[in-house]
TIRO-2110 file (N, C-alpha, C; in Angstrom, 1 decimal):
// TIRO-2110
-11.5, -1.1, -9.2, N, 1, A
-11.1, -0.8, -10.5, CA, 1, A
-11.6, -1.9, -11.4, C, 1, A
-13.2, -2.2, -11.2, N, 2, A
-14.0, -3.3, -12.0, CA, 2, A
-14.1, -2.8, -13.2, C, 2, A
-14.3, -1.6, -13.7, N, 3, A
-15.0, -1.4, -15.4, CA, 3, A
-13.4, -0.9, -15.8, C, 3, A
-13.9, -1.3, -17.0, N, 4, A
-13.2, -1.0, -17.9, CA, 4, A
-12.1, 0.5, -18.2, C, 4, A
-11.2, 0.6, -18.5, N, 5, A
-10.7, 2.1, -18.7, CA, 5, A
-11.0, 3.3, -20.2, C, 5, A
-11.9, 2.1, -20.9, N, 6, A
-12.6, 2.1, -22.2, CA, 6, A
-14.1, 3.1, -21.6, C, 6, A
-14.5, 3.4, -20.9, N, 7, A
-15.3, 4.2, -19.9, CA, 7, A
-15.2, 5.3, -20.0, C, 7, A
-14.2, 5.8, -19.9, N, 8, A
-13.2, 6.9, -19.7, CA, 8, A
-14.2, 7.8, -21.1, C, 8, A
-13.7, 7.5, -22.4, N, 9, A
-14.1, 7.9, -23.4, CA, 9, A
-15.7, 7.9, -23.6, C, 9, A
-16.2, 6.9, -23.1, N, 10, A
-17.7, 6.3, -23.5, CA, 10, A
-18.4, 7.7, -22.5, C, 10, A
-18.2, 7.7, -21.2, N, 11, A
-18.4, 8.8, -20.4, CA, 11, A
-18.4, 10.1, -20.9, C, 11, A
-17.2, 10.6, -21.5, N, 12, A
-16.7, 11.9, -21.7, CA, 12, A
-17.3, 11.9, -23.5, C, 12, A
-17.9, 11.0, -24.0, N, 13, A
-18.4, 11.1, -25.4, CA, 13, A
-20.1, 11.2, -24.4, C, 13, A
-20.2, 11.3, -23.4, N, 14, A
-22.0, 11.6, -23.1, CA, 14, A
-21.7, 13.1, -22.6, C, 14, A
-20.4, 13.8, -22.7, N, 15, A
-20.3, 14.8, -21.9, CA, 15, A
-19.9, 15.0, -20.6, C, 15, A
-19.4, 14.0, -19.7, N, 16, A
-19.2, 13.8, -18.6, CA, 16, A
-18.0, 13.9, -18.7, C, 16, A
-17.3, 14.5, -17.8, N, 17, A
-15.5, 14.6, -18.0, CA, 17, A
-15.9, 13.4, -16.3, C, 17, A
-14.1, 12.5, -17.2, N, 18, A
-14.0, 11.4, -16.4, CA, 18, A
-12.8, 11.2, -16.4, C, 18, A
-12.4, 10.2, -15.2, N, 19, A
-10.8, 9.7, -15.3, CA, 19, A
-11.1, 7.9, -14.7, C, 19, A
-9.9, 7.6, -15.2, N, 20, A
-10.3, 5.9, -14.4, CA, 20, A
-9.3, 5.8, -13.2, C, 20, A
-9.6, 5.0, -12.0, N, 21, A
-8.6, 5.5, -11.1, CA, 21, A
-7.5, 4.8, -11.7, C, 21, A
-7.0, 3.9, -12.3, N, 22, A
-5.6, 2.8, -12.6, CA, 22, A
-5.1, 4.2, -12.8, C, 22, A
-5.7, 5.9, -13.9, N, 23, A
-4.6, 6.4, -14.0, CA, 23, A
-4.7, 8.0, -12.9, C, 23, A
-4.7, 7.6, -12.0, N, 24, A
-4.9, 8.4, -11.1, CA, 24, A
-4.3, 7.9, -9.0, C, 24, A
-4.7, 6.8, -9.4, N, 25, A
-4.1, 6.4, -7.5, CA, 25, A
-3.9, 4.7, -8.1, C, 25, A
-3.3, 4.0, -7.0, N, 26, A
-2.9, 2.7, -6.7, CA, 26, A
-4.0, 2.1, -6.7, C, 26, A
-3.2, 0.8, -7.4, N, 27, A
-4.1, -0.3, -7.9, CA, 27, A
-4.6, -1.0, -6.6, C, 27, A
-3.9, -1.0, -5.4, N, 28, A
-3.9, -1.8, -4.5, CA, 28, A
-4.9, -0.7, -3.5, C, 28, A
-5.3, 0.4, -3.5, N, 29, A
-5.8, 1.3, -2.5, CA, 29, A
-6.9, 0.5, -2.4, C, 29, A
-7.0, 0.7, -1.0, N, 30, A
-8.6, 0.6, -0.2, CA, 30, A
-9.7, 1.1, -1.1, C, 30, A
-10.5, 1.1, -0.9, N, 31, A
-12.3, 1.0, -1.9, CA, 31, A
-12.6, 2.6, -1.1, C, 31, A
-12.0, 2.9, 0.6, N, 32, A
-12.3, 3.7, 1.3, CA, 32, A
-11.3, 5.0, 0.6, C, 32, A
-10.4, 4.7, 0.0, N, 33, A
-9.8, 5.5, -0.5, CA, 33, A
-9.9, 6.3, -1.4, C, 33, A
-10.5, 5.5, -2.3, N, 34, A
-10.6, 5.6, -3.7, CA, 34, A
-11.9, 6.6, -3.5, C, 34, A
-12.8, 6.5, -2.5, N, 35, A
-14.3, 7.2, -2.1, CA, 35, A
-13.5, 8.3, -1.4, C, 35, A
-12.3, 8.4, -0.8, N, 36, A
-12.1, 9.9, -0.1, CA, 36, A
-11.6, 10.8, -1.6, C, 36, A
-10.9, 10.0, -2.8, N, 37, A
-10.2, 10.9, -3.5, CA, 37, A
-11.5, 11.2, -4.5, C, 37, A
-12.5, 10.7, -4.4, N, 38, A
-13.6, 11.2, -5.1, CA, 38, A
-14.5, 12.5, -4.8, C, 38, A
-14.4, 12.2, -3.3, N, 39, A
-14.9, 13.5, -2.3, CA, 39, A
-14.4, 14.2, -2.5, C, 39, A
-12.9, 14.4, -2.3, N, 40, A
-12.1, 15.4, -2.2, CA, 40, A
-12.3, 16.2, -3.6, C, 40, A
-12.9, 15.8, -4.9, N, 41, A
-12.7, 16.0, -5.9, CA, 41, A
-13.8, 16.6, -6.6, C, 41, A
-15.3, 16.2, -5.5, N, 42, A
-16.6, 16.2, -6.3, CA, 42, A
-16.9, 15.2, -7.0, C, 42, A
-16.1, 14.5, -7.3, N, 43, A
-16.6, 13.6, -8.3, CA, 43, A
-17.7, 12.4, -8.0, C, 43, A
-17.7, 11.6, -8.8, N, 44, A
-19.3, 10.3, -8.7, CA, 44, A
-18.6, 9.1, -9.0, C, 44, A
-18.8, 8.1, -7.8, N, 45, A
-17.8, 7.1, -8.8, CA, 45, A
-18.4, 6.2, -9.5, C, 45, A
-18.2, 5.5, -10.6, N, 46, A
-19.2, 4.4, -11.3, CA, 46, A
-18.8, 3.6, -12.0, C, 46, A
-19.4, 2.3, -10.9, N, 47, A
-18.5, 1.1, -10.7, CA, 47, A
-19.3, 0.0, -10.9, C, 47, A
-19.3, -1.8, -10.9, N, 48, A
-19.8, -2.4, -11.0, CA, 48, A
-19.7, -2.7, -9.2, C, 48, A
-18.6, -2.7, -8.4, N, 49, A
-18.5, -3.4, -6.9, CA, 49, A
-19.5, -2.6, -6.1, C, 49, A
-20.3, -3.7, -5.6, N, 50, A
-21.2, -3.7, -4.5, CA, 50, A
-20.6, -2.9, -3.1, C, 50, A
-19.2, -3.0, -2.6, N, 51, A
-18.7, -2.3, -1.9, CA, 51, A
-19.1, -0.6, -1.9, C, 51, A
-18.9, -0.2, -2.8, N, 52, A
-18.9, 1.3, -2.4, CA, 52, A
-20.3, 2.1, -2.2, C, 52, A
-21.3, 1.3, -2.6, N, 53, A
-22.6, 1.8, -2.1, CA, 53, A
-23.0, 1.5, -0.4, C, 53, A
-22.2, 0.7, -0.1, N, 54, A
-22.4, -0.2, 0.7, CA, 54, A
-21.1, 0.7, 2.1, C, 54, A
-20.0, 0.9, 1.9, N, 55, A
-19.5, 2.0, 2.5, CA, 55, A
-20.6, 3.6, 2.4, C, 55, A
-20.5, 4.0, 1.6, N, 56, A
-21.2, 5.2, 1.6, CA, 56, A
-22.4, 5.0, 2.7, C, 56, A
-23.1, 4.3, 2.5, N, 57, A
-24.3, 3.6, 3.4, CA, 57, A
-23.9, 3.8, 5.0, C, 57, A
-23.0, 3.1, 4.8, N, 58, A
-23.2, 2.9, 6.8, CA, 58, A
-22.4, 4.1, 7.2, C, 58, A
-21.4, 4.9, 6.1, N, 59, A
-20.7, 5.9, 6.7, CA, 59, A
-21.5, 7.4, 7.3, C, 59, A
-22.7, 7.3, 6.2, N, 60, A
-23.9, 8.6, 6.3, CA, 60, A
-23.1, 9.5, 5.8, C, 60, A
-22.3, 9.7, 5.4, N, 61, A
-21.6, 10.6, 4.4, CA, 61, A
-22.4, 10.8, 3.2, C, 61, A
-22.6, 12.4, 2.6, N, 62, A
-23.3, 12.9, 1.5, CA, 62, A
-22.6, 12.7, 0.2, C, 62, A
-21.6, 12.2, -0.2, N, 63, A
-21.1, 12.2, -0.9, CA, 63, A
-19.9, 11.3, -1.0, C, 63, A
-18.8, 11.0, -2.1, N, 64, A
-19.3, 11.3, -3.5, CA, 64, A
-20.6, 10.2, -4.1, C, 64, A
-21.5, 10.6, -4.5, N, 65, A
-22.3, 9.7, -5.1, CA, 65, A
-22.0, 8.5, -5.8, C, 65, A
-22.6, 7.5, -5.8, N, 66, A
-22.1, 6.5, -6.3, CA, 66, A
-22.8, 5.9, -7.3, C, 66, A
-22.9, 5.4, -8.8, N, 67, A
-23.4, 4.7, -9.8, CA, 67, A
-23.5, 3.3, -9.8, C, 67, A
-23.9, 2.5, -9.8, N, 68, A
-23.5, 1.1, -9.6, CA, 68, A
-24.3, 0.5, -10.6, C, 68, A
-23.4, -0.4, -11.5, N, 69, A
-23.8, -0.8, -12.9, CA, 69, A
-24.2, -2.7, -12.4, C, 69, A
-24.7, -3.2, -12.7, N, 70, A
-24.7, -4.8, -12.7, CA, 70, A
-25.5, -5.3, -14.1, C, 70, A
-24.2, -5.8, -14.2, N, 71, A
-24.8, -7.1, -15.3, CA, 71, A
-23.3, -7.8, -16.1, C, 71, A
-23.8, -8.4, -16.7, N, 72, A
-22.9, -9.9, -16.7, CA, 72, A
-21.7, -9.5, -18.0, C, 72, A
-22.6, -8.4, -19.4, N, 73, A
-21.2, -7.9, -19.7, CA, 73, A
-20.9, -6.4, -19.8, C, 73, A
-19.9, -6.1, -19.0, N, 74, A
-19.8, -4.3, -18.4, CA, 74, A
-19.1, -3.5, -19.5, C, 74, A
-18.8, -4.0, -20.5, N, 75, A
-18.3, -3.0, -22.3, CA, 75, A
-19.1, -2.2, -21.7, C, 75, A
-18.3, -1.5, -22.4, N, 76, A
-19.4, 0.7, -22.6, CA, 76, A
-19.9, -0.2, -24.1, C, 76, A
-19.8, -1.2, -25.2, N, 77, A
-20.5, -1.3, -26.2, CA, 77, A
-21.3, -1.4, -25.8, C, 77, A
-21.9, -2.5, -24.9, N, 78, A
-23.1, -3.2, -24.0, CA, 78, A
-23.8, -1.9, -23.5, C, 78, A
-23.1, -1.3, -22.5, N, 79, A
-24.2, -0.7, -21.3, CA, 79, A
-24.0, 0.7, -21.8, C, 79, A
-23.6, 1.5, -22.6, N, 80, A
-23.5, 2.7, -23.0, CA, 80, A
-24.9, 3.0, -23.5, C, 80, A
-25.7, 2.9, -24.2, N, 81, A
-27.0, 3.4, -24.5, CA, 81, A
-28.2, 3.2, -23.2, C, 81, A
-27.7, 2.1, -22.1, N, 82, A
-28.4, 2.1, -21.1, CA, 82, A
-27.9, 3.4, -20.1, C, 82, A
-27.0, 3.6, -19.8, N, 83, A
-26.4, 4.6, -19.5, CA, 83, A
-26.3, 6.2, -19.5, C, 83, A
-26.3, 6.2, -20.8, N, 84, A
-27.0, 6.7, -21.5, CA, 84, A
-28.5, 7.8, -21.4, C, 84, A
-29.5, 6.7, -21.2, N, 85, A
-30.7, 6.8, -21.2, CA, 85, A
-30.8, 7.1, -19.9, C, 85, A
-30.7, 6.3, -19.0, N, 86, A
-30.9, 6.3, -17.7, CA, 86, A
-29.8, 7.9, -16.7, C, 86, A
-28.8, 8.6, -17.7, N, 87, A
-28.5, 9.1, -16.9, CA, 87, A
-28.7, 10.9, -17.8, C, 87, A
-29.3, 10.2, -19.3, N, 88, A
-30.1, 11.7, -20.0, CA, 88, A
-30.8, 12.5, -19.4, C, 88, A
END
């Protein structure tokens, strides 16, 4: 639960319907969990932690896709137009 819940809107203003997990499952779940309720759902998760590319990896599982954002400030002000671009 690295980015922001400010996402939510920044996402769903590119068209993308989105939820953040804080309001959906426990703060405390596993990273492996948070990737089953994604599956379960279709959904993409898109995150700044290195973890969940990194599960998906060695599990060989097709899904759910994963986004992984890096950089030093993660605002949707900041990385929204990269975002954006990269996912137009």
């Amino acid at each position: 639960m690295n980015l922001s819940p400010g996402w939510v809107e920044a996402l769903q203003a590119m068209g993308f319907e989105s939820v953040h997990w804080s309001s959906v499952g426990d703060p405390r779940a596993s990273d492996r969990e948070l990737l089953e309720h994604a599956r379960a759902r279709g959904y993409v998760v898109f995150t700044n932690d290195l973890d969940f590319g990194t599960i998906l990896a060695a599990s060989a599982a097709a899904s759910p896709s994963v986004i992984q954002v890096r950089a030093a400030d993660l605002t949707p002000i900041r990385l929204e137009p990269l975002v954006r671009a990269a996912l137009g």
